[in-house]
Residue, then its C-alpha position, 0 to 999 in steps of 0.5 A: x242780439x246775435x241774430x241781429x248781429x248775424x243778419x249785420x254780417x249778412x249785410x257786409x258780405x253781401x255788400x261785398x260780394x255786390x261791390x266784387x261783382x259789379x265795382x271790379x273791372x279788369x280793363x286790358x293793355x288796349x282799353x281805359x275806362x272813362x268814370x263818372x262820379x254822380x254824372x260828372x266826369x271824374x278821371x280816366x283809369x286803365x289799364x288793369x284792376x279798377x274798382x267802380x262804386x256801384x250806384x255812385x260811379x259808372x264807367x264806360x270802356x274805349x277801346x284805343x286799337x285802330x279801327x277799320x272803317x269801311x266807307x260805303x259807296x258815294x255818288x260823285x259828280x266830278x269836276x268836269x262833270x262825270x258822275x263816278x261812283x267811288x267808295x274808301x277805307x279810313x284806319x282811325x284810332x282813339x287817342x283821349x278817351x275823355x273826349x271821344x266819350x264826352x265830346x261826341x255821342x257815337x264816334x263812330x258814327x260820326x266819323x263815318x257819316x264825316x268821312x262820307x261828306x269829305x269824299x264828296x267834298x274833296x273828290x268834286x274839286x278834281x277832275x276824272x284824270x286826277x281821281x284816276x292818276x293822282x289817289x296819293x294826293x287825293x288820299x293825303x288830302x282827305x285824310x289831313x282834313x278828317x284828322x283835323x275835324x276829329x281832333x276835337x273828338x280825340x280821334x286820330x285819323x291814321x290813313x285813307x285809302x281810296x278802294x274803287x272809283x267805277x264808271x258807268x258803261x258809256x263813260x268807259x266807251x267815251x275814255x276808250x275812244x279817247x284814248x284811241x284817239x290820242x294813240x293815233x294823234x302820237x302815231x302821226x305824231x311821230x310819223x311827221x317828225x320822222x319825215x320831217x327829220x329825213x326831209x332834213x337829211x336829204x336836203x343837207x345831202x343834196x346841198x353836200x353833192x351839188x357843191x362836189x360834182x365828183x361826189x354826184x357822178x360816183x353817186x350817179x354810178x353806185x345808184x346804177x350798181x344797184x339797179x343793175x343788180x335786179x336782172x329782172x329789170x329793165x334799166x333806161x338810163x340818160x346818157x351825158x350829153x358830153x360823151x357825145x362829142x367825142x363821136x362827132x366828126x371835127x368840124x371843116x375849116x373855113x373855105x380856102 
């Protein structure tokens, strides 16, 4: 009877030390743990101590930091058709551990494999100049539409970066002519306006000088100060036919 007994007691404390060994669970500050009674879902627990009947319970740990999820290179075919090659990072987070579990198999792989489609959708809309000018809209863009797709999943998606978008070399030599182009078009641009504006001037002068004679002679004489100055130069200036009659001898009178 007592060697019965003691095989019992034998039974208890290894039933225990089974139970400590595979049924304690310490989850930390970051992690909840998803139990399922029998295969179905019964609760969501955590943190701290959790007890988990071996056989009848199993758990699955969800960590709830932010994830960092590189998405790699996609080929784009813009808007105006220019094949770019264009890569990104998405910051997420699980925020219901029950769906992230029991909603999608792997939601990490799904997030990634959706991120990848998005980047091509969303960036094919848009031409080169906006991918290269506008990344904030783009970004927002994309990560509205991720964080709306992976609600469902318990997923919350924080930001998208987009990191490079490389063009192939003769593209880059196409957008550098291009831009030298439109450096000489402002140059002309500008050049014309200047002349345009000088053109202006010089004719309210004009209009200015021809209403005072005055004004033109005292012009006349400060353009000859001016050249005068250049003793290097030899000045031919018209001479007012006006002067000239004071060198003229009077005219006869009439025949007495």
């Amino acid at each position: 009877m007592s060697w019965i007994l003691g095989q019992f007691w034998i039974i208890i404390l290894l039933t225990a030390l089974f139970v400590v060994l595979y049924g304690v669970k310490i989850l930390r500050e970051y992690e909840r743990g998803v139990i399922f009674l029998l295969g179905r879902f019964w609760k969501v627990k955590g943190p701290g101590l959790v007890i988990v009947v071996p056989i009848v319970q199993q758990m699955v740990r969800v960590d709830l930091r932010i994830r960092v999820l590189d998405v790699p290179e996609q080929d784009v075919i813009s808007r105006d058709n220019v094949s770019v090659r264009v890569n990104a990072v998405v910051y997420f987070r699980v925020v219901d551990a029950q769906k992230a579990i029991i909603q999608v198999m792997d939601f990490l792989m799904a997030t990634s494999q959706l991120a990848q489609t998005t980047l091509r959708s969303v960036l094919g809309q848009h031409d080169l100049d906006s991918m290269l000018s506008e990344r904030d809209k783009l970004n927002a863009n994309i990560q509205r539409i991720l964080d709306e797709h992976t609600e469902a999943w318990g997923i919350k998606v924080s930001t998208v970066e987009l990191k490079r978008v490389d063009l192939n070399e003769s593209m880059i030599r196409a957008i550098a002519q291009q831009a030298e182009a439109e450096r000489g078009r402002r140059a002309k641009v500008i050049q014309a306006e200047g002349e345009f504006q000088a053109a202006e001037q010089f004719l309210n002068a004009a209009q200015i000088l021809a209403k005072t004679p005055e004004a033109m002679q005292l012009r006349y004489l400060n353009t000859l100060n001016t050249i005068a100055n250049d003793k290097q130069s030899t000045i031919v200036f018209p001479f007012p036919l006006e002067l000239m009659r004071v060198f003229q001898p009077p005219a006869k009178g009439g025949s007495s």
